[in-house]
C-alpha positions in Angstrom: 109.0 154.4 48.5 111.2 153.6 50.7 111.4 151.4 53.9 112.0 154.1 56.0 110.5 156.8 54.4 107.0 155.7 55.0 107.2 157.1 58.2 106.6 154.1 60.8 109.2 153.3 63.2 111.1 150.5 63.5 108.8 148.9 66.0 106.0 149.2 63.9 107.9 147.3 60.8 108.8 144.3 63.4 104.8 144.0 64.7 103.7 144.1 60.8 106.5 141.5 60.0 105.0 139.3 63.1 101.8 139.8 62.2 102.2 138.8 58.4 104.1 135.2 59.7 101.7 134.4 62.6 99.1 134.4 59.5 101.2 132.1 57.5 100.0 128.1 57.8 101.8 126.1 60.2 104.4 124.1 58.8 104.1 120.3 59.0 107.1 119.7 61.2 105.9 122.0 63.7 102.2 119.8 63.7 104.4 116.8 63.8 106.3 118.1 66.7 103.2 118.6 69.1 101.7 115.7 68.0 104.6 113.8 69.6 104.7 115.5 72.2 101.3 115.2 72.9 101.6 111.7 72.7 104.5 111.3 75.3 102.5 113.5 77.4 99.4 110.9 76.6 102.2 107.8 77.9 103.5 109.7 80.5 100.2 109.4 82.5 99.4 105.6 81.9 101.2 104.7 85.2 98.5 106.7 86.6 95.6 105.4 84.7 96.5 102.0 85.2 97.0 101.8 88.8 94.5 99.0 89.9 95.8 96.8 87.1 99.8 97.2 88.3 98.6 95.5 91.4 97.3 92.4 89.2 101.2 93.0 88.2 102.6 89.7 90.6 103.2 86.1 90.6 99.5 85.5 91.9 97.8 88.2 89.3 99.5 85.9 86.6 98.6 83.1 88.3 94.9 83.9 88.1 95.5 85.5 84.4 96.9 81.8 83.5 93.9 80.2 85.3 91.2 82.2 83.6 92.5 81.6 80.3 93.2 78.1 80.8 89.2 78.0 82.4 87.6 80.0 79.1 89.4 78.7 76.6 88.4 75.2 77.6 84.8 76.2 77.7 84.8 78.5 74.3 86.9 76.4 72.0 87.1 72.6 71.1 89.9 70.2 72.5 91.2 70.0 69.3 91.3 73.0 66.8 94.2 75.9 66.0 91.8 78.2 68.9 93.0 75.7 71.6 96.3 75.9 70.6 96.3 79.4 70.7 94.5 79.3 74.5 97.7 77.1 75.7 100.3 79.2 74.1 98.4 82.2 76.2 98.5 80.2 79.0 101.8 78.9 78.8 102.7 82.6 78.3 100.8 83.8 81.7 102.4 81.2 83.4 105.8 82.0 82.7 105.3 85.6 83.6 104.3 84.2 87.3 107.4 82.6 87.3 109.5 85.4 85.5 107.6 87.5 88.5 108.9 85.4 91.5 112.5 85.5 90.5 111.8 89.7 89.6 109.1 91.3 91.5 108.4 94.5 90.0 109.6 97.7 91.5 106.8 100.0 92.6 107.2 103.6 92.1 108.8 105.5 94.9 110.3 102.5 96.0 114.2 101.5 94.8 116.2 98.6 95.8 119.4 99.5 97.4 121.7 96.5 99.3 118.2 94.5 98.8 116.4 96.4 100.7 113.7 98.5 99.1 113.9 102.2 100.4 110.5 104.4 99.9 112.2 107.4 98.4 108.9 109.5 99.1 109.9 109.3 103.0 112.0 112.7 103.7 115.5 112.7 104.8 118.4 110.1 104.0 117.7 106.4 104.4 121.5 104.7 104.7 119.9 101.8 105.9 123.4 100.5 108.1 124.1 101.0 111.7 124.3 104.5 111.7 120.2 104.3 111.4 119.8 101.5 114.2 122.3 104.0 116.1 120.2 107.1 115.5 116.9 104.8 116.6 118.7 103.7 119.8 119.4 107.6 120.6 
């Protein structure tokens, strides 16, 4: 018999062809697909997540990080073993990212540097930030 002598119309042939591939298995790219996606969607909203620990983010936050390792890792290891060494590394590592954080403050979000001054970019209208704004202040 023939395609179109088994007297559905065209429409009905395109739902039954649907139909037959919507039962098929998904293929495996298609899984891998959503599962990066889902994934980026997951890293996306770590900013958020992790909003009380950007603010331990600054020179004194890595202060107190090198501190508190420095502190513990007297008391739980001995003076002399691998453990300590590893302790100082840390240490040494926190303390260069208090230094690293005085030359580069970090940028907070809605906030960009322009002619080194930060301007909030969540603040409606146009920031320029020259005289024309101490001009418009004066008016």
């Amino acid at each position: 018999m023939d395609k179109k002598d088994d007297g559905r119309s065209k429409l009905e042939r395109e739902i039954d062809e649907i139909l037959a591939k919507s039962e098929a298995p998904i293929p495996i790219t298609a899984k891998a697909r959503s599962t990066g996606w889902r994934f980026r969607r997951a890293f996306r909203s770590l900013p958020d997540r992790f909003s009380r620990i950007n603010m331990f983010d600054s020179f004194w936050g890595w202060l107190l990080l090198a501190v508190a390792i420095y502190l513990c890792g007297n008391w739980l290891t001995d003076q002399h073993g691998i453990g300590w060494q590893f302790v100082r590394l840390a240490g040494l590592a926190a303390l260069g990212m208090s230094i690293f954080r005085i030359v580069k403050p970090v940028s907070r979000p809605g906030n960009k540097a322009w002619r080194g001054r930060d301007q909030d970019m969540n603040k409606r209208g146009v920031q320029l930030g020259d005289r024309f704004d101490e001009w418009k202040r004066r008016r």
